[in-house]
C-alpha positions, 0 to 999 in steps of 0.5 A, spaced: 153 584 348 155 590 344 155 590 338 162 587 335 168 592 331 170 591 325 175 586 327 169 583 330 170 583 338 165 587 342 164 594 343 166 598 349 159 602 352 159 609 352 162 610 358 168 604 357 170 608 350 169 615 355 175 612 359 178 609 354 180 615 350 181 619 355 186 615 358 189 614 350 188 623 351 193 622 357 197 618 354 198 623 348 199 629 353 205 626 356 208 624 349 207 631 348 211 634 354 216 629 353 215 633 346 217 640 350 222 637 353 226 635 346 224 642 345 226 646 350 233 643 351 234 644 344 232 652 344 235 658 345 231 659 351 234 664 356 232 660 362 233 654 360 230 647 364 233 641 361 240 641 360 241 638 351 244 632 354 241 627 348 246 625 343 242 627 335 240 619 335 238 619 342 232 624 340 231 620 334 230 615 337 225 618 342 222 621 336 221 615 332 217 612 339 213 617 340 210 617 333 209 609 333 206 610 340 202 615 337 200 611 331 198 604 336 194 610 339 190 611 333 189 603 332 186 602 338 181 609 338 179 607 330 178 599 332 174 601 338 169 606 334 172 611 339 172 618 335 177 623 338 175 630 339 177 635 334 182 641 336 177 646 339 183 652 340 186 654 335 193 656 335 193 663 334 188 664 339 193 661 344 198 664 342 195 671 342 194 669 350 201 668 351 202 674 348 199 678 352 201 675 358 207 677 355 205 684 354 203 685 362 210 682 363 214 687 359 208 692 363 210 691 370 218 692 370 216 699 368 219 703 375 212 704 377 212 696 379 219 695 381 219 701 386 215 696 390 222 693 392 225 699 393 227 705 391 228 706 383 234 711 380 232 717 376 237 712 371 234 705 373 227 710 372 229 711 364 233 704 363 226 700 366 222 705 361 226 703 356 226 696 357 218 695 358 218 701 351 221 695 348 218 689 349 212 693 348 215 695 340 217 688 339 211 684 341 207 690 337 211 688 332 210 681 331 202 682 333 202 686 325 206 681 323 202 676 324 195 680 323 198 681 316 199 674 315 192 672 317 191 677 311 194 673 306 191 667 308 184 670 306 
């Protein structure tokens, strides 16, 4: 038999604690999309997917259940002796990726890019350049920003 937690029941085998906190990680992923959906539907988002349909107690509520599902996950990984894994990404890097997903976005409604549908005016050719020289501005914009931010830090 394993040797017993500190409650005294037995410990699960490596691979009980590997299945164990993965399912506890799953879990905590679904409570982080329920998450994305309180947010989405609550931003300012141009193309939003969720309708806010939920009154302020609504999400209160949802709130309050995914910090106590959240705290019951913990329990029960610290009670099995199951270490969770530390963040590996941290979230200026990720939101550096999205950034330049974002940046060859804004690139490709340059008009070179868009005549691939059809013909693009002399107008829509300067409007395009116009847009994408924009967006590039902006995002260049936030990239010193938070380059100086990260500075200050140090």
């Amino acid at each position: 038999m394993d040797e017993g937690t500190e409650s005294g029941t037995p410990s699960p085998n490596e691979h009980q604690a590997r299945y164990i906190r993965s399912t506890c990680e799953y879990i905590d992923r679904l409570l982080t999309d329920i998450e994305g959906v309180l947010n989405t539907s609550a931003s300012g988002s141009v193309f939003p997917r969720y309708s806010a349909d939920l009154t302020p107690l609504q999400r209160e509520t949802i709130e309050d259940f995914i910090a106590r599902l959240r705290a019951r996950l913990v329990r029960i990984l610290d009670d099995q002796g199951i270490a969770r894994d530390r963040p590996a990404v941290p979230a200026s890097r990720a939101i550096r990726g999205s950034l330049i997903a974002i940046d060859i976005a804004a690139e490709e409604l340059r008009p070179k890019h868009v005549r691939a549908y059809g013909e693009v005016s002399g107008g829509m050719t300067a409007e395009l350049e116009s847009i994408a020289g924009e967006l590039h501005d902006i995002l260049g914009r936030l990239d010193r920003d938070l380059d100086e931010a990260a500075g200050d830090d140090l």
